[in-house]
C-alpha positions as CSV (number, residue, x, y, z in Angstrom):
1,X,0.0,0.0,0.0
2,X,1.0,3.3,-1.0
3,X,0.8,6.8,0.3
4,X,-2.5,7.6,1.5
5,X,-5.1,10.8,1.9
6,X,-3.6,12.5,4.8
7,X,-0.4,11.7,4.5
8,X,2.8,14.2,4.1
9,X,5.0,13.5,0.9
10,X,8.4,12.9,1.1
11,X,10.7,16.3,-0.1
12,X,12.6,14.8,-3.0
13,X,14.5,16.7,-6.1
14,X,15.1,15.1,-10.4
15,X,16.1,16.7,-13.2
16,X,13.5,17.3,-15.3
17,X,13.4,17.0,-19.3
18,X,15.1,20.0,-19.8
19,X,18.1,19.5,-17.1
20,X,16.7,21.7,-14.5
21,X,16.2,20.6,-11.0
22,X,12.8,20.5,-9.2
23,X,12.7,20.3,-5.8
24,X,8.8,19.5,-4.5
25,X,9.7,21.7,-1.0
26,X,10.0,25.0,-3.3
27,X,6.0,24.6,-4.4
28,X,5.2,23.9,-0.7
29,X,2.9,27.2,0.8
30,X,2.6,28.1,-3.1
31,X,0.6,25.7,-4.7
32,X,-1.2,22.5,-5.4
33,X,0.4,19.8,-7.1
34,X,-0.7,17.0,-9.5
35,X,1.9,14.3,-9.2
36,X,1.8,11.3,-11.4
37,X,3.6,8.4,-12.0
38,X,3.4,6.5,-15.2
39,X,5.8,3.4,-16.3
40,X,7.4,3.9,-19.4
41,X,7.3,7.1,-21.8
42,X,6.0,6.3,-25.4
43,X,4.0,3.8,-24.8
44,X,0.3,3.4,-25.4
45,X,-1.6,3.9,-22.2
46,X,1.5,6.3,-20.8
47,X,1.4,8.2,-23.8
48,X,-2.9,8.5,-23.4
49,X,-2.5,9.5,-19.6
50,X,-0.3,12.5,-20.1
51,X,-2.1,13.9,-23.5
52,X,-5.2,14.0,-21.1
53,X,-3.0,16.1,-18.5
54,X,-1.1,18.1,-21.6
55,X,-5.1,18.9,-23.0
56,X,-6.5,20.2,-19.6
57,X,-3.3,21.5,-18.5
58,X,-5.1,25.2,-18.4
59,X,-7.8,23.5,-16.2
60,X,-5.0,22.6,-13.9
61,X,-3.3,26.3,-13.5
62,X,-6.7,27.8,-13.2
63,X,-7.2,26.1,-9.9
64,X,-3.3,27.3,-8.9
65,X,-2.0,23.6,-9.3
66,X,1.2,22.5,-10.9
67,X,1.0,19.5,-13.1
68,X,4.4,17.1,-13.1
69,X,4.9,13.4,-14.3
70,X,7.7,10.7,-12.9
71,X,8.8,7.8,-14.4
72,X,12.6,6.2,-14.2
73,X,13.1,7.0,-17.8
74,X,15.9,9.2,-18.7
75,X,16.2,13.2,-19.2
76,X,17.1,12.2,-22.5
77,X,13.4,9.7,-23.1
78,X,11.8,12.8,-21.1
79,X,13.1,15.3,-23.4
80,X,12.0,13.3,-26.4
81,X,8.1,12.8,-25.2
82,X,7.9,15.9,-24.4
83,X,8.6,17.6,-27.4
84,X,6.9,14.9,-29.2
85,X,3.4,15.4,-27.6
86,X,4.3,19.3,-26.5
87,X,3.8,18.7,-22.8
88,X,3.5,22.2,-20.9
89,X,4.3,20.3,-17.9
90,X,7.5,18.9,-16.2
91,X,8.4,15.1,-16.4
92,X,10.9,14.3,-13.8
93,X,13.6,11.3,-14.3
94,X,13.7,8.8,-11.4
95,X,16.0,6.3,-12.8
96,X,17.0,4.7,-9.4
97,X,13.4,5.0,-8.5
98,X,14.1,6.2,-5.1
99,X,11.0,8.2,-5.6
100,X,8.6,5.9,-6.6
101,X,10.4,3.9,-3.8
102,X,9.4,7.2,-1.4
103,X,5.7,7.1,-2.2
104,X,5.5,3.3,-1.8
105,X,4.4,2.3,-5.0
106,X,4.7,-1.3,-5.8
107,X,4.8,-2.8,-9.3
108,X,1.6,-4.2,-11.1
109,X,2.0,-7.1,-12.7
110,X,5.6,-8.0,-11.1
111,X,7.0,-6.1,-13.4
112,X,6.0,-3.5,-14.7
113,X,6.1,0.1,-12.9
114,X,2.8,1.2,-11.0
115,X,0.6,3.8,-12.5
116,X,-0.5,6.2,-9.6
117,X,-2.2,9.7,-9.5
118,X,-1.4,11.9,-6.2
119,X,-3.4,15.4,-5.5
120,X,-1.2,16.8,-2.9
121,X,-2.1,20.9,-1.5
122,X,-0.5,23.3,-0.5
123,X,0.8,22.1,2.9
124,X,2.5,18.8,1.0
125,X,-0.5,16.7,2.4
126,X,-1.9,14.2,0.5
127,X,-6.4,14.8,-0.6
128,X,-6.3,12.6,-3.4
129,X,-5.1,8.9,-4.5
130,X,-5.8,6.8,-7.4
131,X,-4.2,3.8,-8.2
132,X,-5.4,2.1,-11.9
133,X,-3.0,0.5,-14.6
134,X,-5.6,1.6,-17.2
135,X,-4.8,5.6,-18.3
136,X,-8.4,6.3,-18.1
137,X,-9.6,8.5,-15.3
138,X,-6.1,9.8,-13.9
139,X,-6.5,13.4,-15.3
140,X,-10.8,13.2,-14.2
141,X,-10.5,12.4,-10.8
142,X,-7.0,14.8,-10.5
143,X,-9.2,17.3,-11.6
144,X,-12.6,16.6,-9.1
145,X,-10.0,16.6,-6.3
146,X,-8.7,19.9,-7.1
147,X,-12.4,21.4,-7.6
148,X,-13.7,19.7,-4.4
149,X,-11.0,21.5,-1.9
150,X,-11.6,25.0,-4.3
């Protein structure tokens, strides 16, 4: 079992696509954030997850939340999805998956990298989890969450 409502998140800091550090303290007393973790960049469902985040990114900002993705693919794999699918957002390389490791998310399958969805406010605490391998309904219920605490 993961993370759950309630719970503090772990300060960590990656590179993101573009080389630049982000640190999750600095948004702390500023913002909301919208943390999720996919497996693999360029893959089907991965690839369908963060389109739905890219196309109601504005949603997102209007409700003062910041919208970043992990996975332990490279800056390098980062760099390339991004530009591919024009992300506004960050994605964050956790190759050691020290992270993922943080949040407790365990592998589906075995094998293959958990696919989870955090809504965390302003005070790092933790109003929203979901945990599905299917890409469907990541950005929907990110998005109630965010609408439900105004």
């Amino acid at each position: 079992m993961g993370l759950k409502v309630g719970d503090k998140i772990p300060d960590f800091s990656l590179m993101d696509q573009n080389g630049q550090v982000f640190n999750s303290a600095e948004l702390r007393g500023q913002k909301n954030l919208v943390l999720f973790f996919y497996p693999k960049d360029n893959t089907s469902e991965c690839t369908k997850q963060a389109c739905s985040f890219r196309d109601s990114y504005d949603d997102f900002k209007a409700l003062g939340a910041e919208v970043v993705g992990i996975s332990s693919d490279t800056v390098k794999s980062h760099m390339r999805f991004a530009d591919t699918y024009q992300f506004p957002f960050r994605l964050l390389s956790d190759t050691d998956k020290k992270v993922r490791q943080s949040f407790k998310i365990k592998n589906s399958l075995f094998v293959v990298p958990g696919r989870e969805t955090y809504v965390i406010d302003k005070n790092g605490e933790i109003i929203s989890v979901f945990n599905s391998m299917k890409a469907d309904g990541h950005m929907k219920r990110a998005l109630k969450a965010l609408n439900e605490v105004g």
